[in-house]
C-alpha positions in Angstrom: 15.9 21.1 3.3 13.1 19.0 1.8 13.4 16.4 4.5 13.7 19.2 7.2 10.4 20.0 6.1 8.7 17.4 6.0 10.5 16.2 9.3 8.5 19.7 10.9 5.3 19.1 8.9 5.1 16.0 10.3 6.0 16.9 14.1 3.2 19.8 13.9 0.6 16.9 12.8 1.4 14.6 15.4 1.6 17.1 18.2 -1.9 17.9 16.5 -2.9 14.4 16.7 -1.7 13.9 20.6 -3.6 16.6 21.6 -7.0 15.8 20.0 -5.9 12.6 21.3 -6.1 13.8 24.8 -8.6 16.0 24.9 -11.1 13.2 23.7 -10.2 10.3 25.9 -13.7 9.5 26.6 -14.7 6.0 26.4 -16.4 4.4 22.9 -17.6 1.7 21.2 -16.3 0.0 18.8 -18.2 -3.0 16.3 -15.4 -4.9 14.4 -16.8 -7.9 12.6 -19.5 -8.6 14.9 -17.1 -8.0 18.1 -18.0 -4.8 20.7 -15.3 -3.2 22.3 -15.7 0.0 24.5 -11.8 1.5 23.9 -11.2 5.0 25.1 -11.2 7.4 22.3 -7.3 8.0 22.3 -6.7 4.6 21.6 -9.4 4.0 18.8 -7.8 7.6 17.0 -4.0 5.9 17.4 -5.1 2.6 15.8 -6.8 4.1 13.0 -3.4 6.5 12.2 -1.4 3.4 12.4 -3.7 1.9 10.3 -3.5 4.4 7.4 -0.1 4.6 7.5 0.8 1.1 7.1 -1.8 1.3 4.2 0.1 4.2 2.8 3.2 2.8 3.1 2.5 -0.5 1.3 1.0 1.4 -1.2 3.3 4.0 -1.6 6.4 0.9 -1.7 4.1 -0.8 -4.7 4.4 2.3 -6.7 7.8 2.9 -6.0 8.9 -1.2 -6.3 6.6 -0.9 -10.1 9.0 2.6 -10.9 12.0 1.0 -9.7 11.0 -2.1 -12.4 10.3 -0.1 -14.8 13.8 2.2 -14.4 15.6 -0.8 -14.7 13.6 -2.0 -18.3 14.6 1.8 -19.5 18.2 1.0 -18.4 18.2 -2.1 -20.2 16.8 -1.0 -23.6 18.8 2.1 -23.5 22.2 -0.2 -23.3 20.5 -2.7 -25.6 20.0 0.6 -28.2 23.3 2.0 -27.2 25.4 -1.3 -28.1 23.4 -2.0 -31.8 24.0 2.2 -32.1 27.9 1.8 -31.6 27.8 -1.6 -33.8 26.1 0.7 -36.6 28.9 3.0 -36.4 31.7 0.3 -36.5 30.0 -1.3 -39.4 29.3 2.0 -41.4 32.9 3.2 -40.4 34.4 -0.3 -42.1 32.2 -0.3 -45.4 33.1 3.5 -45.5 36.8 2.7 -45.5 36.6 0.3 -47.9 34.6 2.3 -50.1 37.9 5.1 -49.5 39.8 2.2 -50.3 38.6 1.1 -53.0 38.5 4.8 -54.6 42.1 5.2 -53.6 43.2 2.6 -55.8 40.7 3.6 -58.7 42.1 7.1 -58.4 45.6 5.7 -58.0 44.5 3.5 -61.1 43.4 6.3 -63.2 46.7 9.0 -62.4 49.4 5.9 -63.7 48.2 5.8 -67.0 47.9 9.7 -67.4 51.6 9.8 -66.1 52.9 7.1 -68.6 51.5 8.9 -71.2 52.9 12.2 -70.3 56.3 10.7 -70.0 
């Protein structure tokens, strides 16, 4: 849908720029860097849109080439924060066990003698 319409907005601006296009094919002149051309007016308004949108398209590829960089280094650190997370876990899991351990055998430890004495 989102691409539908900006497939129409776009349509609509280019029929938009055809027409002015056309309507003003007058010839003009043009000073580039010294040179003089006289161009008819259609073709200095085409250059110019081609112009600006190979601007915004190098500029709009930079900012998405610097996000793209940048989603990757979040990637990265999230795995990187994930793996010493899941290492935490293993290593508290194993001390807690040992700790269980070693109060199994202390309770264990503690029950014999009471039942010796009772026997």
């Amino acid at each position: 849908m989102k691409n539908q319409q900006r497939l129409i907005v776009g349509l609509v601006l280019a029929l938009v720029l055809i027409i002015f296009a056309v309507l003003n094919g007058q010839g003009v002149d043009v000073n580039f860097f010294g040179a003089q051309f006289t161009w008819p007016l259609i073709v200095v308004i085409v250059v110019s849109v081609i112009i600006g949108a190979v601007i915004t398209f190098l500029v709009s590829t930079t900012g998405l080439s610097k996000m793209k960089k940048e989603l990757k280094s979040a990637q990265a650190a999230e795995a990187g924060a994930a793996e010493a997370q899941a290492k935490a876990v293993k290593e508290a899991t194993a001390d807690l066990t040992a700790q269980v351990a070693a109060l199994q055998k202390e309770l264990a430890a503690a029950k014999a003698p009471t039942e010796d004495s009772q026997a």
